[in-house]
C-alpha positions as CSV (number, residue, x, y, z in Angstrom):
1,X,-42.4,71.5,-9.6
2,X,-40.8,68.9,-7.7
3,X,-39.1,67.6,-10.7
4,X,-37.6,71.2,-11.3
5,X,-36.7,71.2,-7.5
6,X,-35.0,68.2,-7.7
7,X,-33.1,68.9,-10.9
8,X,-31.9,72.4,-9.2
9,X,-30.4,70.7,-6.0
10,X,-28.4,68.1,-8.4
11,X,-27.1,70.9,-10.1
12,X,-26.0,72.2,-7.4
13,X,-24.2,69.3,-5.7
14,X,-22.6,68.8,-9.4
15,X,-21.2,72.6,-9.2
16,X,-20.3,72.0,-5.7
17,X,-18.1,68.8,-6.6
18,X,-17.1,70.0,-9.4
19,X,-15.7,72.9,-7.6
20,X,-13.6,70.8,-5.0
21,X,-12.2,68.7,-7.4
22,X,-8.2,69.1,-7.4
23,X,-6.0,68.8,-10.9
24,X,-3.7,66.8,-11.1
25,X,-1.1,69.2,-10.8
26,X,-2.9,70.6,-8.2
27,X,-2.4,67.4,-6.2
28,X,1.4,66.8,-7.1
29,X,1.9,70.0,-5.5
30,X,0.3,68.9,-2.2
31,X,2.0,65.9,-2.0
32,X,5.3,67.7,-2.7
33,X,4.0,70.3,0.2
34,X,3.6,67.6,2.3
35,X,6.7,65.6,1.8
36,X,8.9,68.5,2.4
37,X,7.6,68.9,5.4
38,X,7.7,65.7,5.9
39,X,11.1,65.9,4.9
40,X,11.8,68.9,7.4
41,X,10.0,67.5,10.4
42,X,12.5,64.1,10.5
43,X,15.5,66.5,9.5
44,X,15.3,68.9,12.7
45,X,14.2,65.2,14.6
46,X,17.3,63.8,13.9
47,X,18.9,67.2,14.8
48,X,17.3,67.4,17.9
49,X,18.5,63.4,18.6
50,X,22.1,64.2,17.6
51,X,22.3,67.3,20.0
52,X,21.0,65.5,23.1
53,X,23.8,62.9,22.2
54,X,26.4,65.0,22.3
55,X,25.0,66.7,25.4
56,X,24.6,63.4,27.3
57,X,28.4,62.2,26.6
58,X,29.4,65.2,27.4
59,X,28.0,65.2,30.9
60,X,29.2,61.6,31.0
61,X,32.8,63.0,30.1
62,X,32.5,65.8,32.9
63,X,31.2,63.2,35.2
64,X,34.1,61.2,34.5
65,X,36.6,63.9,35.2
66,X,34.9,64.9,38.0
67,X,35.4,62.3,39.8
68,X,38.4,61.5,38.7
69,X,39.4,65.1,40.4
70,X,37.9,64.1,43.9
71,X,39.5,60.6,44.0
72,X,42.8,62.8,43.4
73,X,41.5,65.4,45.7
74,X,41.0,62.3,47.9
75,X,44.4,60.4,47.8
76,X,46.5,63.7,48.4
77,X,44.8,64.3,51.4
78,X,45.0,61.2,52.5
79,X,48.8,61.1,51.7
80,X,49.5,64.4,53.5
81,X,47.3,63.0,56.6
82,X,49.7,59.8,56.3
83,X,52.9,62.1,56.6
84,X,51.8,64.2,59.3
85,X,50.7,61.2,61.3
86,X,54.5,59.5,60.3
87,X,55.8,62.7,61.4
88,X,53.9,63.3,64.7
89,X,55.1,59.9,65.7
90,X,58.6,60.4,64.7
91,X,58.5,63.3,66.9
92,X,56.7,61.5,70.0
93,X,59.2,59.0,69.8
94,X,62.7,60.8,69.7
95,X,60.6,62.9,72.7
96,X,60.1,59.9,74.5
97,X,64.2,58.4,73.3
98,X,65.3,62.4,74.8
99,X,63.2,61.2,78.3
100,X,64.1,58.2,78.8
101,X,67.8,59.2,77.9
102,X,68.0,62.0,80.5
103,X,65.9,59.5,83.2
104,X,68.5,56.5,82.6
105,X,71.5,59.6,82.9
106,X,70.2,61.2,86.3
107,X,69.6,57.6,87.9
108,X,73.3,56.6,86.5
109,X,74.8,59.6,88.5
110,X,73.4,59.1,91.9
């Protein structure tokens, strides 16, 4: 009885491998399976890669002319603040040329 035991559980592992054995073609398929997806996976990678690439130099450009817009921004403000100054003290002066002029002309007459 044992014996018959015994020889009924081998049989059964044997079916069971048997069973979950692959063919060969069976196999190649997988492996094709898997290096297409493979394949796929590294594709939409380097995708990815590229796209955040471009996305950084672009914000590097846009930096760039940014800044580039402020300093502008900067030095025509700064100009204009430099002509109004020139032209405040042009004006103080040819007020103070006017005062002294009439102060030297009213002292002359008396």
């Amino acid at each position: 009885m044992k014996f018959r035991t015994t020889m009924i559980i081998a049989a059964g592992v044997v079916a069971l491998a048997a069973c979950n054995k692959k063919s060969p073609a069976e196999n190649n398929a997988a492996s094709v399976e898997s290096n297409a997806n493979n394949e796929a996976e590294n594709v939409t990678a380097a995708g990815e890669n590229q796209a955040s690439n471009i996305m950084n130099t672009a914000e590097n450009k846009a930096g760039a002319v940014k800044n580039e817009a402020k300093n502008e921004a900067a030095d025509i403000k700064n100009e204009g603040k430099n002509e109004a100054a020139a032209m405040k003290n042009s004006a103080s002066n040819s007020s103070s040329n006017t005062t002294e002029t009439k102060t030297t002309t009213k002292t002359e007459k008396k």
